[in-house]
C-alpha positions as CSV (number, residue, x, y, z in Angstrom):
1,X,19.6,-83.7,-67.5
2,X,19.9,-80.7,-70.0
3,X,18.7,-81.8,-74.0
4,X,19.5,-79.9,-76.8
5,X,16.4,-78.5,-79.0
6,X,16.8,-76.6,-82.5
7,X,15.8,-73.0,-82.2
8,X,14.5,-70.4,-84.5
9,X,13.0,-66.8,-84.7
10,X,9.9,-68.0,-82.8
11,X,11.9,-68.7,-79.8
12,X,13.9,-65.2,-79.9
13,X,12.1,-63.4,-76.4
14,X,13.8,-66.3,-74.2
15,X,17.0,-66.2,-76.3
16,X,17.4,-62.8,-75.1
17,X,16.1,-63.3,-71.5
18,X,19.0,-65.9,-71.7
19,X,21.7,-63.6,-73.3
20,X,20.8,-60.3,-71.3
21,X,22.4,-62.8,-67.8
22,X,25.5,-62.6,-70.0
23,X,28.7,-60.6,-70.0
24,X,27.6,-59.0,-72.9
25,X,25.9,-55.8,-73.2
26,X,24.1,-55.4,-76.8
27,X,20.8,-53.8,-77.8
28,X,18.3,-56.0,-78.4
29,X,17.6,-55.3,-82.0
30,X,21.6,-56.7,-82.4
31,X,20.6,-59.7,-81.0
32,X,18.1,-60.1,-83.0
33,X,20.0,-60.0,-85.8
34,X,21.4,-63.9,-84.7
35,X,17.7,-65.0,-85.7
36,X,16.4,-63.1,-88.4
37,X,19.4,-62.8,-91.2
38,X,18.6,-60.9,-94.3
39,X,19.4,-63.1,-96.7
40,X,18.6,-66.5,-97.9
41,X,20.2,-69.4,-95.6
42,X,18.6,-72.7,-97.0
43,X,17.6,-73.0,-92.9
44,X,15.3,-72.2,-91.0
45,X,16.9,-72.4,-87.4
46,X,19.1,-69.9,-86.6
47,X,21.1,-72.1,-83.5
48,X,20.8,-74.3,-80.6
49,X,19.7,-74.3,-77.0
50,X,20.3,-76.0,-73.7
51,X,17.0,-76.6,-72.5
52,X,17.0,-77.7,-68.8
53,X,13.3,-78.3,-67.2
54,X,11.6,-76.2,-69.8
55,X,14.2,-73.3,-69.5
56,X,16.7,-72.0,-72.1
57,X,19.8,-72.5,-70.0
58,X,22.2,-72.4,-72.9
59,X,22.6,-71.2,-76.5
60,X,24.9,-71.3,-80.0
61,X,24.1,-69.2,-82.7
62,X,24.1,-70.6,-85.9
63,X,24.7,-68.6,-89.1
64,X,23.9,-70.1,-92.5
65,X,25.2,-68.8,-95.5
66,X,25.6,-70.3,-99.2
67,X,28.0,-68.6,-101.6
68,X,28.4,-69.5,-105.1
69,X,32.1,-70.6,-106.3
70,X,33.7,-69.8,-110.1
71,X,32.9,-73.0,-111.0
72,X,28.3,-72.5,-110.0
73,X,28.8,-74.8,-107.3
74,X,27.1,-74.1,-104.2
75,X,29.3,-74.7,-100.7
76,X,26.7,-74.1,-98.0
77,X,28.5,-72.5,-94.8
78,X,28.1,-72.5,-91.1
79,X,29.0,-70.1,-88.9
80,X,29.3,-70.3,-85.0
81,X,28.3,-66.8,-83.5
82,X,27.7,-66.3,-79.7
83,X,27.7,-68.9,-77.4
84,X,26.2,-68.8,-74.0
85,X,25.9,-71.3,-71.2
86,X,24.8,-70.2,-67.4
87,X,27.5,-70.9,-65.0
88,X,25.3,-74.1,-63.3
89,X,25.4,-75.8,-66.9
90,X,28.6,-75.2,-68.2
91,X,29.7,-78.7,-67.9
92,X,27.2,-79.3,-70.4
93,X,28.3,-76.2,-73.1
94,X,29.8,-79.0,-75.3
95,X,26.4,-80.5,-76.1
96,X,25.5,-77.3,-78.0
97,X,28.6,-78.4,-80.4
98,X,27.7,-81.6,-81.1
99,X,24.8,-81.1,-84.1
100,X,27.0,-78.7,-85.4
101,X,30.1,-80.7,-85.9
102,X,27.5,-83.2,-87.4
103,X,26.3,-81.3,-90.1
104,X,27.5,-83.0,-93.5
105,X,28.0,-80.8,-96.6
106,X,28.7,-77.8,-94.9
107,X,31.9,-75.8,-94.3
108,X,32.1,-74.6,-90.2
109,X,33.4,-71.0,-89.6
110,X,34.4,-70.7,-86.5
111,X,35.9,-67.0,-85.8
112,X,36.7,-67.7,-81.7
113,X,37.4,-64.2,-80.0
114,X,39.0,-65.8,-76.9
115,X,42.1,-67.8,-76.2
116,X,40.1,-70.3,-74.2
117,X,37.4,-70.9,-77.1
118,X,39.9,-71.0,-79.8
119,X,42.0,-74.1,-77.9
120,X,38.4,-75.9,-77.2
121,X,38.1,-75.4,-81.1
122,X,41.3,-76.3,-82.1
123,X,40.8,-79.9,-79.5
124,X,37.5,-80.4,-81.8
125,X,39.2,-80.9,-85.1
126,X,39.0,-77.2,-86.5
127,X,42.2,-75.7,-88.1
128,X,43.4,-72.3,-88.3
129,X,42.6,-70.7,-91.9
130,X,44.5,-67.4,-90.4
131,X,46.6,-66.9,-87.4
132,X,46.7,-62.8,-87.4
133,X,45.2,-59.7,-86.5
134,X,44.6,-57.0,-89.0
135,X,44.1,-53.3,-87.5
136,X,43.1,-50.2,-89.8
137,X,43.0,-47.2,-88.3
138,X,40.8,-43.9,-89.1
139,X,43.3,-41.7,-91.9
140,X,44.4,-38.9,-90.3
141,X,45.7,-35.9,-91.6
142,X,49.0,-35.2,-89.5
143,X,50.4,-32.1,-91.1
144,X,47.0,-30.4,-90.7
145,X,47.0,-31.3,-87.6
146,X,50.2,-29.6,-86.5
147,X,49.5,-26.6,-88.4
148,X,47.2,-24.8,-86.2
């Protein structure tokens, strides 16, 4: 049985053993960037991992933020960044979800790139804030273009 265990920059060289078996292909000085923000956070973990027999088998990246609002409060934010689980331990991916969604006094962000993660999300409890796409594209000078 997997357990979840609280991860910080220490533990980044087996986050990225973990992540470099994933779909995604990043540098690692990107990924590094998950553990090592450059600003205050108030934390000091930067996610989550599934830990299975002393192996990282799973991992949620956590991003802390605290903003100030017009009237000097502080709301302290959460962000959920990439998410990771090895095919043998999916079943388990949820576990990774659960000390976020426990977190009192914090607002969760949770900016899902996939249809699939955005209907687990929406099944959790988390509501749609926008439901669009915004594109800008590169200004281009047409008529200079033509006039060669």
């Amino acid at each position: 049985m997997s357990e979840v265990v609280k991860v910080d920059r220490s533990s980044f060289d087996e986050i990225y053993s973990l992540l470099l078996r994933s779909k995604w292909d990043r540098p690692r000085a990107t990924w590094r960037n998950l553990c090592a923000p450059e600003w205050e956070t108030g934390q000091f973990y930067c996610g989550y991992a599934l830990v299975n027999n002393g192996q990282l088998v799973g991992f949620l990246s956590v991003i802390f933020a605290q903003r100030k609002k017009k009237d000097g409060e502080i709301l302290n934010t959460c962000g959920l960044s990439t998410w990771f689980v090895e095919d043998n331990y999916r079943s388990e991916s949820l576990k990774l979800l659960e000390p976020v969604l426990a977190l009192k006094d914090y607002l969760l962000i949770n900016l899902t790139n996939t249809q699939r993660a955005y209907e687990i999300s929406k099944a959790l409890g988390f509501a749609d804030f926008e439901r669009h796409e915004i594109c800008i594209f590169p200004r281009i000078d047409l008529i200079g273009l033509f006039r060669r």
